[in-house]
N, C-alpha and C positions, 0 to 999 in steps of 0.2 A: 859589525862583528858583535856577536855575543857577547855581554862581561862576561871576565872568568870566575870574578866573586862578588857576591851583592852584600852589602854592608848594611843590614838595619837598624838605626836608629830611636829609641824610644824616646819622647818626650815626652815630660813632662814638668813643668815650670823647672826650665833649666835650657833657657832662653840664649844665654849668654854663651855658657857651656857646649850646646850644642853648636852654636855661630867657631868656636874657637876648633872645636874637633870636626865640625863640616870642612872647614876654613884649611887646616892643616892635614887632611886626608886627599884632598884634591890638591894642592901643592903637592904633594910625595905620589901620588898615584891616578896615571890619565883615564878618563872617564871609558876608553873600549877595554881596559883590565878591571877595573874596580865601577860597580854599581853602588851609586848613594839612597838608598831609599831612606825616608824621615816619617816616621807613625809621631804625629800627633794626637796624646795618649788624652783628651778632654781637657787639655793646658787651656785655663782661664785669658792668657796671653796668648796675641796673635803670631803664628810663625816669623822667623826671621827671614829677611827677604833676601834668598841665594839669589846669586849671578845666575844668568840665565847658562852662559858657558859651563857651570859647575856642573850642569845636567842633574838635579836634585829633586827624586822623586816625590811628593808626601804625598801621603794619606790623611784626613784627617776625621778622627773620631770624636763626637757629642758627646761622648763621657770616659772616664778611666775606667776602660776593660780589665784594665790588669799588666804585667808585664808579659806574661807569656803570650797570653793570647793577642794583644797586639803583634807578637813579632813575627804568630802563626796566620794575622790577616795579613801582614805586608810578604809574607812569604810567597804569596797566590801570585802579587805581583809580580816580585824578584824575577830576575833570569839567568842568576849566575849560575857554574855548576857547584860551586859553594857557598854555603851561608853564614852570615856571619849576627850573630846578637850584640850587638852592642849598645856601652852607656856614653852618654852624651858630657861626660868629665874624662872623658880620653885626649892626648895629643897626639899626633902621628909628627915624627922626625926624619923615616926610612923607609924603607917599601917591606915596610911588618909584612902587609896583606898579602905581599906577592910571594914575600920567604915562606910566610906559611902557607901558600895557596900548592907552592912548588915541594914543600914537605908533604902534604898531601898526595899529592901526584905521583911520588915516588914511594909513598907506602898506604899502599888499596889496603891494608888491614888495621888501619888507622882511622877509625868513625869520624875523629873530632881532635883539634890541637889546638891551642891556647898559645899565646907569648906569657915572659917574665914580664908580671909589673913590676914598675920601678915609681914608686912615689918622689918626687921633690923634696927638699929638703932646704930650710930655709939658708941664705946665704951661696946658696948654688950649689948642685950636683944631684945626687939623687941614691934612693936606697933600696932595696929588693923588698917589694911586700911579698907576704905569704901568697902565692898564686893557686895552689890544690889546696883538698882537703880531703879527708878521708868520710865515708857515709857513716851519716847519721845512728848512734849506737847508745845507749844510756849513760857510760862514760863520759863521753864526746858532749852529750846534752847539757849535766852536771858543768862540764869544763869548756863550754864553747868560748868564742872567740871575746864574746861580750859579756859572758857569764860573771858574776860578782865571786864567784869562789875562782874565777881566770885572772880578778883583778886582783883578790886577796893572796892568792900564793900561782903568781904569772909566772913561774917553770916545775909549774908541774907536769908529770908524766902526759895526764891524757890530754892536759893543751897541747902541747908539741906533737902530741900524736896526730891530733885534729887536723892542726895545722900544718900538718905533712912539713915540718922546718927541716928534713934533710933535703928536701928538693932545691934548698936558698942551695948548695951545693953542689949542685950537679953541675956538670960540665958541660955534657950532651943529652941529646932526647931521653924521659924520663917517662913511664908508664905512671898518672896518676888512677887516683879512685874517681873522686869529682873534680873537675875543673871551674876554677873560680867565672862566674859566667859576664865578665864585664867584657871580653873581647871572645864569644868563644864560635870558634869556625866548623860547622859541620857537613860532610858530603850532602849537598840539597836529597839526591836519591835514598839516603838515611833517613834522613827529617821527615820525608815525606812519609816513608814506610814507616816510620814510628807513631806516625800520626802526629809530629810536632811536639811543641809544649801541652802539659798536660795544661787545662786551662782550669783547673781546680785549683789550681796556685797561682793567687790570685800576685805574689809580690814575694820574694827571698824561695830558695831549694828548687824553681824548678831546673835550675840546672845539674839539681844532685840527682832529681830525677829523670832527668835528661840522660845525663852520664852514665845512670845505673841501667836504663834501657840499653842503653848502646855495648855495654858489656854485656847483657844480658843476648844480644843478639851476633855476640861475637867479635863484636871487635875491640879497638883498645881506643882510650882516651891519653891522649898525649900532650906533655910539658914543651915544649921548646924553648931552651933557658938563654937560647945565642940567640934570642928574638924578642929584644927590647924595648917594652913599648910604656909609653909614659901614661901613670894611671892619678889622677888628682883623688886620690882615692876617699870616700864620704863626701864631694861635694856638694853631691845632690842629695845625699840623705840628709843632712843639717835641715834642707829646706823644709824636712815634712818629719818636726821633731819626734814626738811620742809615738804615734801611731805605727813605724814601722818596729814597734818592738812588739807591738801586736801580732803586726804581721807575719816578723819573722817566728814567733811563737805558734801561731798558726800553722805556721807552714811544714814547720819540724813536725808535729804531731801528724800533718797531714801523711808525710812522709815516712812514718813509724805504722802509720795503722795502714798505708800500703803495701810496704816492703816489711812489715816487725810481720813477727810470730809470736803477739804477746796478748794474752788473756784481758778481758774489759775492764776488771780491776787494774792493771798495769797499766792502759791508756789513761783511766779516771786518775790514778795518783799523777803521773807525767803532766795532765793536765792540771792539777795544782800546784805540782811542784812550779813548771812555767809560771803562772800567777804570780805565785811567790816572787820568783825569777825574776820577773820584770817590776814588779813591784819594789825589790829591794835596788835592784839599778837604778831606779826613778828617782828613790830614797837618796843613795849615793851620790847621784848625780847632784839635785838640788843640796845635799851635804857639801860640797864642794864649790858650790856657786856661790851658797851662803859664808863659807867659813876660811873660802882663800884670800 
């Protein structure tokens, strides 16, 4: 039998991580519904060694492509009729993949659906992270999630706007803009005609740009908030400290000078403003390492 959804995996040095979300995706879900494919993204560390029963596919790559294009070589393999990108600091508890595989199925005008992350919380239980977001705007840049004036006055307007925070409240299925891309399931026949991840984005937005194709071609990107799935959220970014603030800098602009309509002067300031940007987090952060 065909899987009905193939699940790929990026690695990269997050060895453990992946062992615990391979580990507990195969307990909640039998291998003729759920396909485990594993890209090994040029991890210095050799794979961990699944169970032969687990049926766990890898690939493994000589160097780091990137995120997206990784998850666009392991797609060739896949054979589900949905795709899933996933990060390797996920838990599975339930049959997330089937809830939303079966949401899918019942709405064709649906590109792409995501679950509720719910992060841990020390002492037991767990708490709603932000799971949408709304596209990338000069606002939203100024005020993102990591942003130093997000840290300096955290409720202001266009964080929360960013952060799409009415969605912690929803009840039922919720139409977002982007969908945060740590779990995000897309019709394979979509993906394919999209031509995938844009592989220009080397790390962070390409699922904004993902998202914003998939509207763009008509259908909708959807919340599922009764579909709770546990996210250890940053574990794997800690490992690879500075450089993903590059990246994610990068990849905003990338993302403005595709979808903006903004003059070259507009992209040269954004581009220092970010500079700035990251440079004063860097600043804050060691402020706080030094001075707690």
């Amino acid at each position: 039998m065909t899987p009905r959804v193939s699940v790929i995996f990026v690695n990269y040095r997050s060895h453990d991580l992946l062992q615990r979300a391979v580990a507990s995706l195969r307990k909640t879900h039998p291998p003729d519904l759920v396909e485990i494919v594993v890209v090994d993204n040029g991890s210095p560390e050799p794979l961990p060694a699944f169970p032969e029963a687990w049926q766990v596919r890898t690939l493994r790559l000589r160097r780091n492509v990137g995120y997206g294009p990784a998850v666009n070589l392991a797609a060739r393999y896949a054979t589900g009729t949905y795709l899933v990108a996933a990060n390797p600091d996920l838990e599975f508890r339930d049959q997330e993949v089937i809830r939303l595989a079966r949401y899918l199925d019942e709405h064709p005008e649906v590109g792409a659906v995501i679950p509720q992350y719910v992060n841990p919380v020390p002492g037991g239980g767990v708490r709603k992270q932000p799971s949408a977001r709304r596209f990338h705007r000069i606002p939203y840049v100024l005020f993102g999630r990591i942003s130093p004036l997000s840290r300096l006055w955290p409720e202001n307007r266009f964080t929360r706007e960013f952060l799409a925070l009415e969605t912690l409240r929803a009840a039922g299925p919720v139409e977002i803009e982007v969908a945060v891309g740590a779990f995000l399931m897309v019709r394979r026949s979509l993906f394919e005609e999209l031509g995938g991840f844009d592989p220009d984005f080397f790390l962070f937005s390409e699922d904004s740009d993902l998202c914003y194709r998939i509207w763009q071609a008509g259908y909708r990107v959807v919340l599922l908030p009764q579909v709770e799935l546990l996210h250890h959220h940053g574990a794997v970014r800690r490992r690879v400290r500075a450089r993903p603030r590059y990246w994610r800098m990068k990849a905003v602009l990338l993302f403005l000078r595709k979808h903006g309509r903004f003059p070259a002067p507009v992209h040269a300031l954004l581009g220092l403003g970010f500079a700035f940007s990251v440079a004063l987090y860097l600043f804050l952060e060691a402020w706080e390492v030094v001075f707690q």
